[in-house]
C-alpha positions as YAML, in Angstrom:
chain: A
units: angstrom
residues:
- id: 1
  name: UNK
  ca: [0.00, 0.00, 0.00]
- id: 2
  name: UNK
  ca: [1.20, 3.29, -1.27]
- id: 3
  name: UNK
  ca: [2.17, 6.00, 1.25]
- id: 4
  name: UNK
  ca: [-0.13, 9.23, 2.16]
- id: 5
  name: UNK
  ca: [2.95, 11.27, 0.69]
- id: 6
  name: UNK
  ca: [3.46, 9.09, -2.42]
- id: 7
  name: UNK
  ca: [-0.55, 9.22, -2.94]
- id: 8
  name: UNK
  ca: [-0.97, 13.14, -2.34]
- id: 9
  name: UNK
  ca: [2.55, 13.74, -4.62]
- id: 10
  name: UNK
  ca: [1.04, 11.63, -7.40]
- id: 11
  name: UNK
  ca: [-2.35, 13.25, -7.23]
- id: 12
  name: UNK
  ca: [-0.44, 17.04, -7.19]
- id: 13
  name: UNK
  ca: [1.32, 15.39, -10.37]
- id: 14
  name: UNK
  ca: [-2.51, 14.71, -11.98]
- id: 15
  name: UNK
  ca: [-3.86, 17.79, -11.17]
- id: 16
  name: UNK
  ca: [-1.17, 20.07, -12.22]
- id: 17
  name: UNK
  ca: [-0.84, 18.22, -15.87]
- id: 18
  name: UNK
  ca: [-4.73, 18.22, -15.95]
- id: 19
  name: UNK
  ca: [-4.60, 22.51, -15.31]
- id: 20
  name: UNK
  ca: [-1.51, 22.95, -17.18]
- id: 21
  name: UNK
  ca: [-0.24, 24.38, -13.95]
- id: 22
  name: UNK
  ca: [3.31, 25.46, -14.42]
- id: 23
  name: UNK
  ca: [5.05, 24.11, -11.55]
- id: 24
  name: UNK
  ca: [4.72, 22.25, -8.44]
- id: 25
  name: UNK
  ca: [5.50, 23.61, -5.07]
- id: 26
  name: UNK
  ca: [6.61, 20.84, -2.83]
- id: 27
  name: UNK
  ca: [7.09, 22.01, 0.84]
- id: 28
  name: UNK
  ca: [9.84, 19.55, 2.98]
- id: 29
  name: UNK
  ca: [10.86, 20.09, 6.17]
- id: 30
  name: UNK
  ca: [13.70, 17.22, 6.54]
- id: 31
  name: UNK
  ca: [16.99, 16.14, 5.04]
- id: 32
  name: UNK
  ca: [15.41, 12.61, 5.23]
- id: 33
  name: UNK
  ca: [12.28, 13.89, 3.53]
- id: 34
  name: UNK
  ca: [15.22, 15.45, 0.78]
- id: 35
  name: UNK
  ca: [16.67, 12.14, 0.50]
- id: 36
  name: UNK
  ca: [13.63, 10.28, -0.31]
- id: 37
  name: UNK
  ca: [12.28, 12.63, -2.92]
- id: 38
  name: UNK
  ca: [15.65, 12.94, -5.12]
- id: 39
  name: UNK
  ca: [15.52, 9.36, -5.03]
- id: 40
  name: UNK
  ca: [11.73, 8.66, -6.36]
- id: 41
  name: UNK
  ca: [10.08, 8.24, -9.17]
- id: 42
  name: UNK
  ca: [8.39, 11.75, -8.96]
- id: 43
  name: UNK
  ca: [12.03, 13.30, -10.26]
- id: 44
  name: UNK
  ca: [11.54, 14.65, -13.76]
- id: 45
  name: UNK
  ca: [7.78, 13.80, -13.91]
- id: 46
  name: UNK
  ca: [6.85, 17.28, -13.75]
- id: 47
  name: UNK
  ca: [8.68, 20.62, -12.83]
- id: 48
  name: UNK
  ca: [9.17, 20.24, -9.38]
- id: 49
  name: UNK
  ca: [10.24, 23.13, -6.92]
- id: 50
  name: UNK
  ca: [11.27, 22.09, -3.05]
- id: 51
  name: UNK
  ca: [10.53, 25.12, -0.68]
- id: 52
  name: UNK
  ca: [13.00, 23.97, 2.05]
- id: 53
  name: UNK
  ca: [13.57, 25.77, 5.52]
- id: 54
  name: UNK
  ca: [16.62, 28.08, 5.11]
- id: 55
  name: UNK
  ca: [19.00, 26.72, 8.15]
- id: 56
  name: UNK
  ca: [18.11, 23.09, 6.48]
- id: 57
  name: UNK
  ca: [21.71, 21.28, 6.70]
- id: 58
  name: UNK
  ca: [21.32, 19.44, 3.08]
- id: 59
  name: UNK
  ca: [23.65, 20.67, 0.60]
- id: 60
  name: UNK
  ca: [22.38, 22.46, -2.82]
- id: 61
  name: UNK
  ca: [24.39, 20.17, -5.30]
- id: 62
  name: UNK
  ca: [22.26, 16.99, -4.64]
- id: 63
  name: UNK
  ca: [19.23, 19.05, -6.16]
- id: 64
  name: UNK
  ca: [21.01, 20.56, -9.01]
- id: 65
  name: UNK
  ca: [22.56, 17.24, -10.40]
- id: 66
  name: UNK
  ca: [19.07, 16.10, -10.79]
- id: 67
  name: UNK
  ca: [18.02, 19.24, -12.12]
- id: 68
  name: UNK
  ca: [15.51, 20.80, -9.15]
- id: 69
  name: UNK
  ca: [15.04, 23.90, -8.27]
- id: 70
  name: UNK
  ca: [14.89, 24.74, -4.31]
- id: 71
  name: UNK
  ca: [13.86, 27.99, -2.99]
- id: 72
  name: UNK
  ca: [15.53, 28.44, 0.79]
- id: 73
  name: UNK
  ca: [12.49, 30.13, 2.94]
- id: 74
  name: UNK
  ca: [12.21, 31.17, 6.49]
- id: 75
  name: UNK
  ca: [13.44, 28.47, 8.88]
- id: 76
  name: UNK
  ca: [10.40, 29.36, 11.64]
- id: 77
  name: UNK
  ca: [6.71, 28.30, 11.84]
- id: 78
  name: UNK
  ca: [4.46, 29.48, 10.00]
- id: 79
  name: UNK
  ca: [0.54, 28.89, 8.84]
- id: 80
  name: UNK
  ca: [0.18, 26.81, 5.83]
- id: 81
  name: UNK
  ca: [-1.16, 29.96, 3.83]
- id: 82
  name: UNK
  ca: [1.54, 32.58, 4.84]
- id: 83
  name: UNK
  ca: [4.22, 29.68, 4.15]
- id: 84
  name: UNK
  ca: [2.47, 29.45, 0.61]
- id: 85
  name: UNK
  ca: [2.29, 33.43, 0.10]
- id: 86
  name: UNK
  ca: [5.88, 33.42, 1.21]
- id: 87
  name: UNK
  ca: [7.30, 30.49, -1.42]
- id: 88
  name: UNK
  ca: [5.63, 32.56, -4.48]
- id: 89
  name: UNK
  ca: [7.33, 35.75, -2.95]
- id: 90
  name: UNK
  ca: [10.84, 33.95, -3.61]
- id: 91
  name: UNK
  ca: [9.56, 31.93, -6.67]
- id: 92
  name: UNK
  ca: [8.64, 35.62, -7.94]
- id: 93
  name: UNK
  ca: [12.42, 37.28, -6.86]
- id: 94
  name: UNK
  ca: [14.48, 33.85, -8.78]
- id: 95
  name: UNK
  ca: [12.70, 33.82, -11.95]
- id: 96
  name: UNK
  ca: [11.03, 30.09, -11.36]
- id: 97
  name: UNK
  ca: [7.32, 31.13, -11.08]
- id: 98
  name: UNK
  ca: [5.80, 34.46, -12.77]
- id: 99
  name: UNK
  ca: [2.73, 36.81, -11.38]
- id: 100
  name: UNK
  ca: [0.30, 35.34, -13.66]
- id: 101
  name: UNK
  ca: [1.53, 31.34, -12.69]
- id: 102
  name: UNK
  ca: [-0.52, 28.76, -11.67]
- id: 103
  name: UNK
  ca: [1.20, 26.64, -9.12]
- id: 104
  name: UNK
  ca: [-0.07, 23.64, -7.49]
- id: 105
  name: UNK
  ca: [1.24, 23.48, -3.74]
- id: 106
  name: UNK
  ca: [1.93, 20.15, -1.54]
- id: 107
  name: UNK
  ca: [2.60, 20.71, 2.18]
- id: 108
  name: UNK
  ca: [1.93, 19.50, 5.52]
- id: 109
  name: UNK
  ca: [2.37, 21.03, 8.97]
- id: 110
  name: UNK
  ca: [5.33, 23.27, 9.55]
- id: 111
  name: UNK
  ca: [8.34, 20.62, 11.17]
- id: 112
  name: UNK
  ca: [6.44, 17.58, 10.81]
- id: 113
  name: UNK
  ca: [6.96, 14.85, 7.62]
- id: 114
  name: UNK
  ca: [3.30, 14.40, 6.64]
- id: 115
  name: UNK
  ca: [1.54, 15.79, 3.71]
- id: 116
  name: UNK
  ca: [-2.18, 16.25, 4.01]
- id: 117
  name: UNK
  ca: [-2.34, 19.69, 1.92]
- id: 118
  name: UNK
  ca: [-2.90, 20.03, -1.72]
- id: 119
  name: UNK
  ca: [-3.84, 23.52, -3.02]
- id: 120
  name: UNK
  ca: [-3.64, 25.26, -6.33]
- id: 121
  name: UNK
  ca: [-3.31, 28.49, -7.15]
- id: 122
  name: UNK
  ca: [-3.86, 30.78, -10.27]
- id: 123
  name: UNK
  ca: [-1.97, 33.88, -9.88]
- id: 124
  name: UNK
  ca: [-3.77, 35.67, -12.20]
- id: 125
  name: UNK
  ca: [-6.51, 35.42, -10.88]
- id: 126
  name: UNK
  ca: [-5.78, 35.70, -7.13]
- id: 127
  name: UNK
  ca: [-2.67, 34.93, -5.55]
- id: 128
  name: UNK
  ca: [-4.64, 33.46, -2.59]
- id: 129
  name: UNK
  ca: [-7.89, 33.92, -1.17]
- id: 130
  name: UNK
  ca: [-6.88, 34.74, 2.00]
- id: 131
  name: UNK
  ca: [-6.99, 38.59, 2.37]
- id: 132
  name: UNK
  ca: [-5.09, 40.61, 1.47]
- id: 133
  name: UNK
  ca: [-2.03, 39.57, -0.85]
- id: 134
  name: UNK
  ca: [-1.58, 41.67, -3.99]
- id: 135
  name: UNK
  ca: [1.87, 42.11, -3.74]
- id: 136
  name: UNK
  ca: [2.09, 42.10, -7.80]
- id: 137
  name: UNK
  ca: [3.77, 45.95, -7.89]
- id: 138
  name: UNK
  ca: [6.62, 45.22, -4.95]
- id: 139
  name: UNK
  ca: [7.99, 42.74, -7.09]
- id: 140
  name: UNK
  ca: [8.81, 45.20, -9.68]
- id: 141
  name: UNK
  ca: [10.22, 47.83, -7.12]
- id: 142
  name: UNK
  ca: [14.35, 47.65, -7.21]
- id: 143
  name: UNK
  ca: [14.14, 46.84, -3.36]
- id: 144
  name: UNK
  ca: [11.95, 43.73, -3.42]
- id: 145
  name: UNK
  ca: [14.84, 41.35, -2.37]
- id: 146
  name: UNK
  ca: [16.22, 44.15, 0.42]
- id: 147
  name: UNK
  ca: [12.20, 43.61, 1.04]
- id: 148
  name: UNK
  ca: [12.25, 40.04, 1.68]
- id: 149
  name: UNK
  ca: [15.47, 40.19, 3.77]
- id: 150
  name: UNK
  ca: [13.69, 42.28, 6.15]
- id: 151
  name: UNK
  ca: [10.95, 40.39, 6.28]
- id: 152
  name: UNK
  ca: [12.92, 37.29, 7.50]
- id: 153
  name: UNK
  ca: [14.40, 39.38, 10.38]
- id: 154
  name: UNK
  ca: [10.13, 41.08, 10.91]
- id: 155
  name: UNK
  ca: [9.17, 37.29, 10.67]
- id: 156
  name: UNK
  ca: [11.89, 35.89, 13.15]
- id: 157
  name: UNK
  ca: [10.82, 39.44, 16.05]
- id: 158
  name: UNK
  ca: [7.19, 38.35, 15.62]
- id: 159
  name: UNK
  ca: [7.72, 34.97, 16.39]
- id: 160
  name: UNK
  ca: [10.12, 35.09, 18.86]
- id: 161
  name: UNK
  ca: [10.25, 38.90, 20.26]
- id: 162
  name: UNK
  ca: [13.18, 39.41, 22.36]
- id: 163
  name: UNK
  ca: [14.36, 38.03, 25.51]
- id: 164
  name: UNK
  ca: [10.74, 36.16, 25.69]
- id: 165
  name: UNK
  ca: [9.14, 39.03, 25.42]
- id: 166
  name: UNK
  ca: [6.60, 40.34, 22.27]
- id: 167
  name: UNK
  ca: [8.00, 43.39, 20.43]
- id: 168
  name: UNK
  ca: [6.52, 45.45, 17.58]
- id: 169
  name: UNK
  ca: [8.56, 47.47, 15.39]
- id: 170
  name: UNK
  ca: [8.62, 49.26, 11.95]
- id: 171
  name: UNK
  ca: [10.98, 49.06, 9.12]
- id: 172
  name: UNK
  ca: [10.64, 51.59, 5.92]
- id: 173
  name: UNK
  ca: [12.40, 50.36, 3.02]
- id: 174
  name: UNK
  ca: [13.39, 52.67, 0.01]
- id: 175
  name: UNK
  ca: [13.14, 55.81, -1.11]
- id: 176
  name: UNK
  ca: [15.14, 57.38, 2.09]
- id: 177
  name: UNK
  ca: [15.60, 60.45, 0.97]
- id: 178
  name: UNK
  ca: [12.03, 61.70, 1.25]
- id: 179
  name: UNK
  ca: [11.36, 59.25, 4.07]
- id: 180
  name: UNK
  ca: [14.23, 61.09, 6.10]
- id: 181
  name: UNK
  ca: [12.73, 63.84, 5.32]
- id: 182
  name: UNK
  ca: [9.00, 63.45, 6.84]
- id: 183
  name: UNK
  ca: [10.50, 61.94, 9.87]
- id: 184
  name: UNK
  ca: [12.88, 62.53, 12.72]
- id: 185
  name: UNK
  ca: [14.88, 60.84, 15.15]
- id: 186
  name: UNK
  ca: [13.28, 59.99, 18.44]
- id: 187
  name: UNK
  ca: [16.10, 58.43, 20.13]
- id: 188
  name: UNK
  ca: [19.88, 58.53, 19.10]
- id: 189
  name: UNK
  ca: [21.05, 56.91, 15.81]
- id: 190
  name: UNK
  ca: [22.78, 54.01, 16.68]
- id: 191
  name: UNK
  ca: [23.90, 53.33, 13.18]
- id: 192
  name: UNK
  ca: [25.29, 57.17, 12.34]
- id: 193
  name: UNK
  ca: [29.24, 57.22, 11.74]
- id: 194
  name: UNK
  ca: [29.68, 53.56, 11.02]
- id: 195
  name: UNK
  ca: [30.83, 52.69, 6.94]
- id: 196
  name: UNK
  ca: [28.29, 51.43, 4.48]
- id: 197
  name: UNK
  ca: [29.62, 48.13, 4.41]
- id: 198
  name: UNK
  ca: [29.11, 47.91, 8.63]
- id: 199
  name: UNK
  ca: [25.73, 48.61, 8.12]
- id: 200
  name: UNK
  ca: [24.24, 45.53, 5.19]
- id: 201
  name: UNK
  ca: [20.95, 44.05, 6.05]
- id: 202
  name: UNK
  ca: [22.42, 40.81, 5.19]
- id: 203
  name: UNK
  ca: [25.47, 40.85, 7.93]
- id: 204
  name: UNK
  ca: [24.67, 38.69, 10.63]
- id: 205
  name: UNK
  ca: [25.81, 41.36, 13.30]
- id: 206
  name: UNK
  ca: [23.43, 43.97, 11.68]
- id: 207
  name: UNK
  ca: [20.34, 41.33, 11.91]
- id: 208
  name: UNK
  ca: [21.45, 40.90, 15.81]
- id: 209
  name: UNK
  ca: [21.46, 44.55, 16.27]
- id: 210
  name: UNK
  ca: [17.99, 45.09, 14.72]
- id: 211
  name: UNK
  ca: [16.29, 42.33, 16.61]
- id: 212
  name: UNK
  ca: [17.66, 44.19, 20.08]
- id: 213
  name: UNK
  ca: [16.84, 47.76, 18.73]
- id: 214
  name: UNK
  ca: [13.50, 46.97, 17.95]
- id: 215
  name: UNK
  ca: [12.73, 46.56, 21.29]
- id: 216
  name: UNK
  ca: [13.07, 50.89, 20.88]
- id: 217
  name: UNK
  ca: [10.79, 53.19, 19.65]
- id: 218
  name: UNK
  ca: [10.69, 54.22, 16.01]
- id: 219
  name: UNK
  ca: [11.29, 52.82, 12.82]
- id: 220
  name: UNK
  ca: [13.98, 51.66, 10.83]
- id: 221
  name: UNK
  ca: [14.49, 53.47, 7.60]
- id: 222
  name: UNK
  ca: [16.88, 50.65, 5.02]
- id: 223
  name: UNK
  ca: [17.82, 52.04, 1.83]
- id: 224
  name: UNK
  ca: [17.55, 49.82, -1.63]
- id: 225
  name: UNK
  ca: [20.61, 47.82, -1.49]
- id: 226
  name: UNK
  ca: [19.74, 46.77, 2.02]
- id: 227
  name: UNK
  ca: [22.27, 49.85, 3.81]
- id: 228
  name: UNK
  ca: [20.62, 50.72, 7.13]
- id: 229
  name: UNK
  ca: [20.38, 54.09, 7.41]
- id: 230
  name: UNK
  ca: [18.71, 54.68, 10.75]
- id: 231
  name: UNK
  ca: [16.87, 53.64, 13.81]
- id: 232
  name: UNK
  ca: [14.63, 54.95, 15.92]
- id: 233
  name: UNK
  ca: [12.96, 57.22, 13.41]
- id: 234
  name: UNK
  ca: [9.83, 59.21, 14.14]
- id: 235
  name: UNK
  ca: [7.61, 59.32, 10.87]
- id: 236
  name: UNK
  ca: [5.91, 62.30, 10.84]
- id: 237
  name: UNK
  ca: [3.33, 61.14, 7.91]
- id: 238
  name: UNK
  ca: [0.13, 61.59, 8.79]
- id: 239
  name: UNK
  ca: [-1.85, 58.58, 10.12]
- id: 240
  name: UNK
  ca: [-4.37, 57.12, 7.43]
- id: 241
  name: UNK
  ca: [-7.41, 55.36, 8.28]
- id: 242
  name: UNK
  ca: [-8.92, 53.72, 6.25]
- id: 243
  name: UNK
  ca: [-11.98, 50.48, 6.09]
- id: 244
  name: UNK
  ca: [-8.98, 48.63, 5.82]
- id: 245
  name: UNK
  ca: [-7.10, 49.71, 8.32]
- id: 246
  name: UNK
  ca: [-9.56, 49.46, 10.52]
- id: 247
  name: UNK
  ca: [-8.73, 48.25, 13.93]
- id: 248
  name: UNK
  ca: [-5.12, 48.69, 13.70]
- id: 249
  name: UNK
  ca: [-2.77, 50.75, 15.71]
- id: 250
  name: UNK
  ca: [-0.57, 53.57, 15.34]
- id: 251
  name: UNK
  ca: [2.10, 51.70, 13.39]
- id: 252
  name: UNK
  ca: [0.22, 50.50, 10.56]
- id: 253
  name: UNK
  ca: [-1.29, 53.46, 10.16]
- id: 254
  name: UNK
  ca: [1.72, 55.75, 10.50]
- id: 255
  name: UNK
  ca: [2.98, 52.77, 7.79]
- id: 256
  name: UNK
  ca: [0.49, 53.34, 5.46]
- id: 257
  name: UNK
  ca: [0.93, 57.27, 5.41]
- id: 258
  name: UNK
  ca: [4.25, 57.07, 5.00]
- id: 259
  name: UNK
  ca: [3.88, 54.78, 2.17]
- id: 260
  name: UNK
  ca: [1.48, 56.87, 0.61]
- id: 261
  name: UNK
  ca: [3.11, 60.30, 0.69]
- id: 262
  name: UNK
  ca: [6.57, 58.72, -0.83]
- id: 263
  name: UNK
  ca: [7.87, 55.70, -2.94]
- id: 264
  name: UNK
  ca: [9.10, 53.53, 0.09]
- id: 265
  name: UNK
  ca: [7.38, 49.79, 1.29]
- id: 266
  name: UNK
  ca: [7.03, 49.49, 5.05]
- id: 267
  name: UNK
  ca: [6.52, 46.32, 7.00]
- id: 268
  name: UNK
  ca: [5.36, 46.21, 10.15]
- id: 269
  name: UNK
  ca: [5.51, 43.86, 13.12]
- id: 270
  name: UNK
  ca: [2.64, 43.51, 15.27]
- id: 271
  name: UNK
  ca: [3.50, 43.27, 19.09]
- id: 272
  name: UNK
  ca: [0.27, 42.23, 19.94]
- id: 273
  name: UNK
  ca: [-0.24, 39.56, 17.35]
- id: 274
  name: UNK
  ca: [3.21, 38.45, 15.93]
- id: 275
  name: UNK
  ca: [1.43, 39.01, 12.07]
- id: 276
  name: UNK
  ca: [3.55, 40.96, 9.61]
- id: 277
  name: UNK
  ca: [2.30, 43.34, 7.47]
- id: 278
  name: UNK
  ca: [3.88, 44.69, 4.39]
- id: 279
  name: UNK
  ca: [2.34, 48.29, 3.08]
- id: 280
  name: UNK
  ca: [2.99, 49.92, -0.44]
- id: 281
  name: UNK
  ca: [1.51, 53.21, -1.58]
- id: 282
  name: UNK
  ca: [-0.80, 53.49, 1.63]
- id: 283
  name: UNK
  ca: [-2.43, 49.91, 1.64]
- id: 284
  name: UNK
  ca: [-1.31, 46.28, 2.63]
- id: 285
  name: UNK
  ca: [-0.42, 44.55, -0.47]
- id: 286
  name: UNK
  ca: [0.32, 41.51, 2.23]
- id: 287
  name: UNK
  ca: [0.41, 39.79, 5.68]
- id: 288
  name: UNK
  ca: [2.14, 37.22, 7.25]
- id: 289
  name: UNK
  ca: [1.42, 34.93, 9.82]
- id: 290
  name: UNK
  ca: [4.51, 33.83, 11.95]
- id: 291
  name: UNK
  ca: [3.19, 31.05, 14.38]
- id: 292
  name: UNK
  ca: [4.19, 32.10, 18.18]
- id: 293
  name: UNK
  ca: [5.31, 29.18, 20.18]
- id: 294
  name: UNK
  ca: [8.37, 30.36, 22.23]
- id: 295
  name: UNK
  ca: [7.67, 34.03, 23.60]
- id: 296
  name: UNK
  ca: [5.20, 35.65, 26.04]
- id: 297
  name: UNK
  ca: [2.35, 37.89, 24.69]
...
């Protein structure tokens, strides 16, 4: 008798050749679960992509030599839908899936080796039904991959907070000039006088330092290539409220007018719930739903 993961791959397989989907999205959370699949019958039988956890110790080359793509995603829990609205983010940024795609998506619980979740999705259409993702105009913006590195470090303080406790925080990516300019520092810049290259999103020491300044008020303001500029920052937009924005605090609304009144994306951690928010030209274009496990609300 064939397995629950064998049976739900080889139904993914029928239903993506029966909607001429263009790719398959298969979620694993395991080098075992890697192992098995490069070794099955499944390899070359349609145009796989593995969405694997980013810290997953399994090295690239045993994908490549049998000609799979992988896209490395956020190592921490998340709901089945935000780990799905995630993967096409990525999919979007290498060039393996396009805005108007339709993907078929196989995944189980986050850390566990079952499958039990087949979905499909028509990006042309909708990228998901679960409100709101229209992140379609980010992707096209020349800071959508300093973007997604910040939302791996807004993903990792909404899960996690710091020292066990939650934190909320704002980051404001792009466009600095004018976002400098409607907004002031509230406490001291603890990135002023250091070199360009001491201040890269992607340095580990520079993630380390944001997840313990975020416990501050104020935003962060990144530029484009992922150079913090500031902390701290007082944005001086007005607040917009909106039926969308509806029963949301001070940050996403400060967010959203800052969004508005210049050409920067903000995404926002929320203290209360974990969920982060990503805002472009005064509205959430998406939301993502870190699952809290390990810190005190």
């Amino acid at each position: 008798m064939k397995s629950q993961r064998h049976i739900i791959i080889r139904e993914a397989i029928a239903i993506a050749a029966e909607t001429v989907s263009d790719s398959i999205f298969l979620f694993l959370n395991s080098e075992r679960e890697c192992t098995w699949f490069v070794k099955s019958e499944f390899v070359g039988a349609y145009n796989f992509v593995l969405i694997l956890p980013q810290d997953l110790k399994v090295t690239d080359s045993i994908f490549k030599k049998k000609g799979i793509d992988i896209i490395r995603c956020w190592s921490g829990n998340q709901t089945r839908f935000s780990r799905i609205k995630y993967a096409f983010l990525h999919g979007v940024l290498l060039n393996l899936i396009h805005t108007d795609s339709k993907v078929v998506c196989v995944l189980g619980p986050w850390g566990k080796s079952h499958l039990d979740t087949l979905a499909i999705h028509d990006l042309s259409l909708s990228w998901t039904e679960e409100f709101p993702f229209d992140p379609k105009s980010i992707m096209h913006n020349e800071s959508f991959s300093t973007v997604l590195a910040v939302v791996d470090i807004a993903l990792d303080i909404g899960a996690l907070g710091r020292e066990g406790k939650s934190v909320g925080t704002i980051f404001i990516i792009g466009d600095t000039e004018h976002v400098l300019r409607h907004s002031h520092q509230a406490v001291f810049n603890p990135f002023k006088g250091y070199q360009k290259k001491e201040r890269q999103i992607n340095s580990t020491e520079v993630v380390e330092s944001i997840k313990e300044l975020a416990k501050l008020d104020g935003a962060f303001v990144i530029a484009e290539d992922g150079t913090v500029m500031a902390a701290g920052r007082h944005i001086d937009a007005r607040s917009v409220i909106t039926k969308q924005l509806k029963g949301f605090g001070s940050r996403h609304r400060s967010s959203a007018g800052i969004t508005r009144m210049t050409d920067a994306v903000a995404v926002v951690v929320s203290e209360s719930t974990g969920r982060v928010t990503i805002f472009e030209k005064g509205k959430i274009v998406s939301t993502l739903e870190p699952v809290i496990s390990s810190r005190m609300v």
